[in-house]
C-alpha positions as CSV (number, residue, x, y, z in Angstrom):
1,X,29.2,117.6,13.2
2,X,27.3,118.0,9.9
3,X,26.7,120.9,8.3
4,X,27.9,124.7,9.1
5,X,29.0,125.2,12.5
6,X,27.8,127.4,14.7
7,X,29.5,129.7,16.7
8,X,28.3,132.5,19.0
9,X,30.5,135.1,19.3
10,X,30.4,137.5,22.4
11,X,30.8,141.1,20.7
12,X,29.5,143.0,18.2
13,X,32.0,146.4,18.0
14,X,32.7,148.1,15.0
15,X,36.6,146.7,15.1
16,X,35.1,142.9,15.3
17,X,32.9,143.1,11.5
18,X,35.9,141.5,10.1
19,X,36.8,139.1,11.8
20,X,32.8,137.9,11.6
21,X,32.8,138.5,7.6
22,X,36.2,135.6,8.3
23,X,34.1,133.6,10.1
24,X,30.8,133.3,7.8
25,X,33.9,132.8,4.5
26,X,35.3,130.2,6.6
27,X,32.2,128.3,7.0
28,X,31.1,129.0,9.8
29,X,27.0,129.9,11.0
30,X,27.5,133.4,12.9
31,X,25.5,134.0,16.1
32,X,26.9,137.7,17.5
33,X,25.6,138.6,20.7
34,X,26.1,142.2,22.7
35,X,24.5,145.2,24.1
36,X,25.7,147.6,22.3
37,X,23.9,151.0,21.5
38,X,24.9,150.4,17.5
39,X,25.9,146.8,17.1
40,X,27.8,147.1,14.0
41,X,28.5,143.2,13.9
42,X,25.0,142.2,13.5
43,X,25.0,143.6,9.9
44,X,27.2,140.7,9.2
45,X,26.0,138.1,11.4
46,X,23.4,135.6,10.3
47,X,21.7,136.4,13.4
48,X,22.6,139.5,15.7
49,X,21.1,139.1,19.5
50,X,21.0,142.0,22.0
51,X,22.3,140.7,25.0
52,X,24.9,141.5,27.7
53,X,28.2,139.4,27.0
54,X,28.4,139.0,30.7
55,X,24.6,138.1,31.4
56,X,25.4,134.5,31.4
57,X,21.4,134.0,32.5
58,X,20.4,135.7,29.2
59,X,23.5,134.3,27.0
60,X,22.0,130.6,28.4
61,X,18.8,131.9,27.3
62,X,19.7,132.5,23.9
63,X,21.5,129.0,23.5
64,X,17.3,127.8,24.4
65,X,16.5,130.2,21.5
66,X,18.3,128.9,18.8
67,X,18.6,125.4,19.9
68,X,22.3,125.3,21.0
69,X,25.7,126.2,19.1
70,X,28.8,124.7,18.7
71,X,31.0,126.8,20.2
72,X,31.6,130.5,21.8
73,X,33.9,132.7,20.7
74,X,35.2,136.1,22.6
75,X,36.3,139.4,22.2
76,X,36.9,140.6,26.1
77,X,38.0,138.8,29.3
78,X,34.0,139.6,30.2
79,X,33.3,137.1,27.6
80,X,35.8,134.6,28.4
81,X,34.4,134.6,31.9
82,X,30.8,133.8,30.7
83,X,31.9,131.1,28.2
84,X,33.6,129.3,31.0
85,X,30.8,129.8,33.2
86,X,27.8,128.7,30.3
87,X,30.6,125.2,30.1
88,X,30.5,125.1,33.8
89,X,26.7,124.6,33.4
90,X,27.1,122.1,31.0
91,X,25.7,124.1,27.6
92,X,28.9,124.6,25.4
93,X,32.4,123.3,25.5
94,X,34.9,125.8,26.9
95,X,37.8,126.4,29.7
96,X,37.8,126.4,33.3
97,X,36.4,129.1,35.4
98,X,39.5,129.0,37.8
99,X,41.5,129.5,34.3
100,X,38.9,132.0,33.7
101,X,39.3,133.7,37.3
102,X,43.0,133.9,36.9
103,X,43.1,134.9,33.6
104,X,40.8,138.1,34.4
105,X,43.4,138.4,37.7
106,X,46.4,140.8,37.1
107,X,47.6,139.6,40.7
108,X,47.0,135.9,40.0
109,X,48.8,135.5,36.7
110,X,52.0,137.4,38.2
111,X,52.0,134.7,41.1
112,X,51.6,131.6,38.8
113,X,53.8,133.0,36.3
114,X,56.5,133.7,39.0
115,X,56.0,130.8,40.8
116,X,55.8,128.2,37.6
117,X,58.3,130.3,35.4
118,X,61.3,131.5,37.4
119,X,62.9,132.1,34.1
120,X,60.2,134.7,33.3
121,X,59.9,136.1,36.8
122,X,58.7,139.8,36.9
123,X,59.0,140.9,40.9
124,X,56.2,142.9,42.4
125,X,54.9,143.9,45.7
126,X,51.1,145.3,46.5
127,X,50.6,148.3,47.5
128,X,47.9,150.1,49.7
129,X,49.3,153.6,50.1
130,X,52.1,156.0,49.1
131,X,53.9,154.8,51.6
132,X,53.9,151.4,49.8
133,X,54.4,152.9,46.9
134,X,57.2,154.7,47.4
135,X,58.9,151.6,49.7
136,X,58.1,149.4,46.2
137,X,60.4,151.9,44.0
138,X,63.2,151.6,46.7
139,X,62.9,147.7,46.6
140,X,62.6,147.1,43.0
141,X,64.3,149.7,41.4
142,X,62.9,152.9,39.8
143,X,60.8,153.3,37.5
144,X,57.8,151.4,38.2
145,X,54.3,150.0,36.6
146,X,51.4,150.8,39.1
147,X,48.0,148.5,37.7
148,X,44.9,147.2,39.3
149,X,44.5,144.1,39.7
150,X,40.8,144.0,38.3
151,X,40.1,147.0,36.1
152,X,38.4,146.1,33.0
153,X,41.2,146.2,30.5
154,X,42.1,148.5,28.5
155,X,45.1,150.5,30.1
156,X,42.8,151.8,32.8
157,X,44.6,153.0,35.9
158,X,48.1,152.0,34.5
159,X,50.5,154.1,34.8
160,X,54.4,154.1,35.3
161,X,56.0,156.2,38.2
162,X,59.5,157.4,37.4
163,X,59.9,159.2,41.0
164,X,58.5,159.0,44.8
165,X,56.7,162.2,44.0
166,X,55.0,160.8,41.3
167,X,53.7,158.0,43.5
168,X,50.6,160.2,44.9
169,X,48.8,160.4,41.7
170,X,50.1,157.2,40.0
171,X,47.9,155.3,43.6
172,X,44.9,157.6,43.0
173,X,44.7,156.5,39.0
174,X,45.1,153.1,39.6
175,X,42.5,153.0,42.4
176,X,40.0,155.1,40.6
177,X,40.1,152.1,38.1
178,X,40.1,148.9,40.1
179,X,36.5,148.6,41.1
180,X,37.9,147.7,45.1
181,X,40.5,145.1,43.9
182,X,44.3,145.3,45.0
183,X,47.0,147.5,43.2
184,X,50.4,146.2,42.0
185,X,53.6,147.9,41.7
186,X,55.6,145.9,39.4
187,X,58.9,146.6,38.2
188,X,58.9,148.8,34.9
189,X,60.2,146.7,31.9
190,X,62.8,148.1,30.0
191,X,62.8,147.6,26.2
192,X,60.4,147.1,23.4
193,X,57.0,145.6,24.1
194,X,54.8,143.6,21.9
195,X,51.7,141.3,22.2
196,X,51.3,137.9,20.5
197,X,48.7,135.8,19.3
198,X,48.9,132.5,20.2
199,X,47.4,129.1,19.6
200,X,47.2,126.3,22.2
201,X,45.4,122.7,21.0
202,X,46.5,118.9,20.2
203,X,49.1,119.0,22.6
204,X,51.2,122.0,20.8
205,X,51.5,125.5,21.9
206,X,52.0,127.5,18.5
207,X,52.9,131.1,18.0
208,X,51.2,132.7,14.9
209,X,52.2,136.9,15.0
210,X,54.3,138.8,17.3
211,X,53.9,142.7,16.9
212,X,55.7,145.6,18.0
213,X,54.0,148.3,19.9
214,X,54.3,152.0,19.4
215,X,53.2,153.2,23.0
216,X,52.2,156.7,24.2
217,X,54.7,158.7,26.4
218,X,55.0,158.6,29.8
219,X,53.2,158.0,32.2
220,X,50.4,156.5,30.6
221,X,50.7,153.1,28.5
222,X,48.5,153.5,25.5
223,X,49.0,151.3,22.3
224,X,49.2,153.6,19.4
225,X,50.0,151.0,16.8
226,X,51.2,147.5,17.1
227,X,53.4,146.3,13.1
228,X,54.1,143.3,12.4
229,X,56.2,141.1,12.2
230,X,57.4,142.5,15.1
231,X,60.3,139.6,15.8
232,X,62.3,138.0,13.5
233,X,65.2,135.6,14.2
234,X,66.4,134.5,17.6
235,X,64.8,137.0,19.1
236,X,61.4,135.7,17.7
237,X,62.5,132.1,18.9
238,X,63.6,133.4,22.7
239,X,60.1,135.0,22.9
240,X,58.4,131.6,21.4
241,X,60.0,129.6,24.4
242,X,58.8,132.3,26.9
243,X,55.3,132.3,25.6
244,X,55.1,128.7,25.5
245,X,55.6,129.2,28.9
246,X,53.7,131.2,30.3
247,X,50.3,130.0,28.8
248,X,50.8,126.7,30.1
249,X,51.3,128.4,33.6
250,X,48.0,130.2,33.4
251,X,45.9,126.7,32.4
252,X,45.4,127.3,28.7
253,X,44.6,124.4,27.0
254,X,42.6,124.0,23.6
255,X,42.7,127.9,23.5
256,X,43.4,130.9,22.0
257,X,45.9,133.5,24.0
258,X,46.7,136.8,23.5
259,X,49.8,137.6,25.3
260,X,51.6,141.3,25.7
261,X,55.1,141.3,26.7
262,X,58.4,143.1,26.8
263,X,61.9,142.2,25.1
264,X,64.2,143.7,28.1
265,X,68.3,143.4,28.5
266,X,67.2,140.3,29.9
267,X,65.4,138.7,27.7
268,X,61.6,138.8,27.1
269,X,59.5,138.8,29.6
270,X,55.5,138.5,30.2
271,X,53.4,141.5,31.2
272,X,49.9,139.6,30.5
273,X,48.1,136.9,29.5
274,X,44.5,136.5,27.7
275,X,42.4,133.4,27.1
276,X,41.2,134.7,23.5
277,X,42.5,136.4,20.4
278,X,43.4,140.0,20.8
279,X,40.6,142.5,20.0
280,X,39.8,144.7,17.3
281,X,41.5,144.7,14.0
282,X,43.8,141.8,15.6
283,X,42.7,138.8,13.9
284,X,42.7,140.6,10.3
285,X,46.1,141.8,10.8
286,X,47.8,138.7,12.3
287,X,46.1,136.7,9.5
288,X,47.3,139.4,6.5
289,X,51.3,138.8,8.1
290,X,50.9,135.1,9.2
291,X,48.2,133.7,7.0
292,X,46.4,132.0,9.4
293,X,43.8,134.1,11.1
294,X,43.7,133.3,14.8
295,X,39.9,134.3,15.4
296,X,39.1,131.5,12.9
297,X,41.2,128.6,14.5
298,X,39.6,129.9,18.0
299,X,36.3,129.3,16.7
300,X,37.3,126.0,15.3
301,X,38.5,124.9,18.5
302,X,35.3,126.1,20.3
303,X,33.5,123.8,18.3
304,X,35.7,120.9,18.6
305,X,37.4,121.0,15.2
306,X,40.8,120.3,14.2
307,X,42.8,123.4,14.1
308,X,44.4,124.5,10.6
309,X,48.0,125.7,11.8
310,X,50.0,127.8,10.3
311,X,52.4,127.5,7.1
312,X,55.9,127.5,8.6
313,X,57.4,127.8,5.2
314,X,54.9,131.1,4.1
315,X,56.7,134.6,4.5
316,X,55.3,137.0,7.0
317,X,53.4,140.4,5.3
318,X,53.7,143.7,6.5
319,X,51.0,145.1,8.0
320,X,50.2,147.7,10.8
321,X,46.8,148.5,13.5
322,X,47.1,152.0,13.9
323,X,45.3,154.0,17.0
324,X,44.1,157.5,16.4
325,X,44.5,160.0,18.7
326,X,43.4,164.0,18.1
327,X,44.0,167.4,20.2
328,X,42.2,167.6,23.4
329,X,38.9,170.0,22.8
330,X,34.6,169.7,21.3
331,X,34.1,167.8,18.2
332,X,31.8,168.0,15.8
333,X,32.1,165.7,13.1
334,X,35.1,163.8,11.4
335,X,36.1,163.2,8.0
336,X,37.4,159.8,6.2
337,X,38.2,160.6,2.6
338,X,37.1,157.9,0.1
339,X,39.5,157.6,-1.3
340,X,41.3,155.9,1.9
341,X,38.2,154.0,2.3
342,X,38.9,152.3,-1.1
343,X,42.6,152.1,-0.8
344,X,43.4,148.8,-0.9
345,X,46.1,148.3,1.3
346,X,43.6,150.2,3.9
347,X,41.7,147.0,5.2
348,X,39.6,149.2,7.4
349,X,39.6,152.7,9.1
350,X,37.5,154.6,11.3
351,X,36.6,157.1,13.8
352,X,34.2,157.4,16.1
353,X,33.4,160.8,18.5
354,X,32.7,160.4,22.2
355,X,29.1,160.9,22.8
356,X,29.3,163.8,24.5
357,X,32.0,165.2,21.2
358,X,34.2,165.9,24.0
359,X,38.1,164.6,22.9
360,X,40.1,164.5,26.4
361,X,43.8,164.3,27.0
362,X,44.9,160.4,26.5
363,X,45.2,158.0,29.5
364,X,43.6,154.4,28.6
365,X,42.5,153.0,24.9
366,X,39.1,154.0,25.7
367,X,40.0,157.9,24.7
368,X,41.6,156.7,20.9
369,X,38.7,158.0,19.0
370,X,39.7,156.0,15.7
371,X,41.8,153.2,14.4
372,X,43.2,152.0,10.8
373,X,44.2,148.7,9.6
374,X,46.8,149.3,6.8
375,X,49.0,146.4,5.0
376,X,52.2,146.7,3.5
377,X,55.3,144.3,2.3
378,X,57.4,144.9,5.2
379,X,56.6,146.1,8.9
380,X,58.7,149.4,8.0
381,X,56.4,149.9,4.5
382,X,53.2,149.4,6.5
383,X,54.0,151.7,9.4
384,X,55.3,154.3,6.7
385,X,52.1,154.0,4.8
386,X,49.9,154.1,7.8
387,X,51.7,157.3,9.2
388,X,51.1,158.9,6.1
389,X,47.7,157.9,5.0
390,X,46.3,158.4,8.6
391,X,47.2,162.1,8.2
392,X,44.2,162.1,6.2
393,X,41.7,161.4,8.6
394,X,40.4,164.7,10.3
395,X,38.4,165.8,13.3
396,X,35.9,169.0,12.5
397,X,35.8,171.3,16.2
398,X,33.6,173.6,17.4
399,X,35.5,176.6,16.8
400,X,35.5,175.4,13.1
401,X,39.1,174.0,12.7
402,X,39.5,170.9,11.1
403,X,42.8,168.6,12.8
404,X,44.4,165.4,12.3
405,X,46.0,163.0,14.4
406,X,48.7,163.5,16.6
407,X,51.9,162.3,15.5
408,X,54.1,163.1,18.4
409,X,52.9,161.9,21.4
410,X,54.7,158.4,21.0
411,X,58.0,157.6,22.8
């Protein structure tokens, strides 16, 4: 390969701009493609291209257009699916589509995971009605998680059911959200989760950030804010072994993986696995308390270079993603304060209204209408700094009151 590579990266959301800017300082030639109604990543790119990330016709089209690229990068499971299916056809290097499959599978992970990592095993039954439901609870101990199978990420349609009578309207919420696919009642976790970002290439399978969630209460499971580092210690290594694991169970190879997960009384456990770098403000933040940015090393391993792995011997940073969530009721406008925008331990924060201005009750990450990027020394300095700066960030309503975030609707 001579000269800049080229990557084309499959999204072009306000949270990615970033991790593009990382990209283009890194060296790289930036191709973003999406479909976006306000593609904030093309103003970054070095050529932005309206395109469904799951059109794999038109993505194939656009390889014709600009006469190939090195490598495909992604910022969904939609997009992982159509780089696996554009290396099926022969017109980039990338993973398998039964990886691809699986991966976008809540039901298939669990039985690989289970069946290739008894160590790791999270029992679970499927469930058809409340019946089932109810009969799952009995089986495999109360409280459980309800998911679909297939449901677009995201939170949508998860839920946990502390009771039978809950079990009703846990089934309808998960149905509404898997598009026809099968419903899972697993047992609930106990403990802390967290999500890591992961690095699989050459052979090695190499953790570079674990972060601690702060989730919304019961039952929804929302991220509000995921600090890192959120494992230190033996506790850090006993969740390295696991995730070493578990994305060898799934088929990653020469991959990124982000991988969420729960640190019960039994030790960690998996709750799921993705073939790509976790979204949004991820990359930035894993690289600011790792130094190594994950969306980088993905990119160089989509275009068959050597990855740059972390410093073992460099101390982790503090830093915090931060969800914003506001009262239930018609918006109007918002307000960032500048001076926020040019704090610099803020890496980045916005909001962004529903269309309609209408700010509903929270239920998947869909309904956070805003999200902050904030760095500090420690985890505990970053999350205090994000707590406090985010106050600042207000949402104008139609009956003229001006409100910020919500600060107790965490566990």
């Amino acid at each position: 390969m001579t000269g800049r590579p080229t990557v084309m990266v499959l999204g072009a959301g306000r949270p990615i701009v970033g991790s593009v800017k990382a990209l283009k300082e890194s060296g790289f030639r930036c191709i973003v493609v999406d479909d976006l109604p306000r593609p904030f990543a093309f103003d970054v790119a070095d050529l932005g291209v309206a395109c469904a990330i799951d059109d794999v016709d038109g993505l194939e089209q656009i390889l014709d257009q600009v006469g190939g690229v090195d490598g495909a990068v992604a910022t969904n499971e939609a997009g992982v699916s159509s780089i696996a299916a554009l290396a099926a056809r022969g017109r980039i290097r990338g993973g398998a589509q039964a990886t691809a499959a699986r991966l976008a599978s809540k039901l298939r992970q669990r039985q690989e995971i289970n069946s290739r990592c008894p160590a790791w095993e999270v029992p679970f039954r499927l469930v058809e009605s409340v019946q089932d439901v109810i009969a799952a609870g009995s089986a495999l101990g109360w409280p459980v998680i309800l998911k679909p199978d297939v449901s677009g990420g995201g939170s949508r349609g998860v839920s946990l059911v502390q009771t039978p009578d809950d079990a009703e309207n846990a089934l309808a919420f998960a149905r509404d959200a898997a598009a026809g696919s099968a419903v899972l009642a697993e047992r609930a976790l106990d403990g802390p989760q967290f999500s890591a970002e992961v690095l699989v290439a050459e052979g090695r399978t190499q953790v570079v950030a674990i972060g601690r969630k702060r989730k919304s209460r019961a039952p929804y499971r929302v991220d509000l804010a995921v600090i890192y580092p959120g494992l230190e210690g033996d506790l850090a290594a006993a969740a390295e072994r696991m995730l070493t694991d578990v994305v060898q169970a799934v088929g990653l190879t020469d991959s990124a993986a982000h991988v969420e997960f729960a640190l019960t009384a039994d030790g960690p456990r998996p709750i799921e696995v993705g073939g790509r770098v976790g979204g949004g403000f991820t990359s930035m933040l894993a690289a600011h308390a790792s130094g190594c940015d994950p969306f980088v090393q993905a990119a160089r391993l989509a275009c068959g270079l050597r990855v740059q792995w972390p410093d073992p011997t460099a101390s982790s940073k503090g830093a915090v993603y931060g969800f914003l969530t506001y009262p239930p009721g018609q918006a109007v406008g918002h307000l960032i304060p500048s001076h926020i925008v040019d704090d610099p331990r803020v890496l980045d924060a916005f909001l962004f209204l529903p269309a309609d201005g209408v700010v509903k009750p929270l239920q998947w990450t869909s309904q956070r209408i805003g999200m902050m990027a904030v760095t500090g020394d420690t985890a505990a300095d970053a999350l205090a700094y994000f707590d406090t700066v985010s106050r600042g960030l207000t949402v104008k309503y139609a009956d003229g009151q001006a409100r910020g975030p919500l600060t107790d609707n965490a566990e």
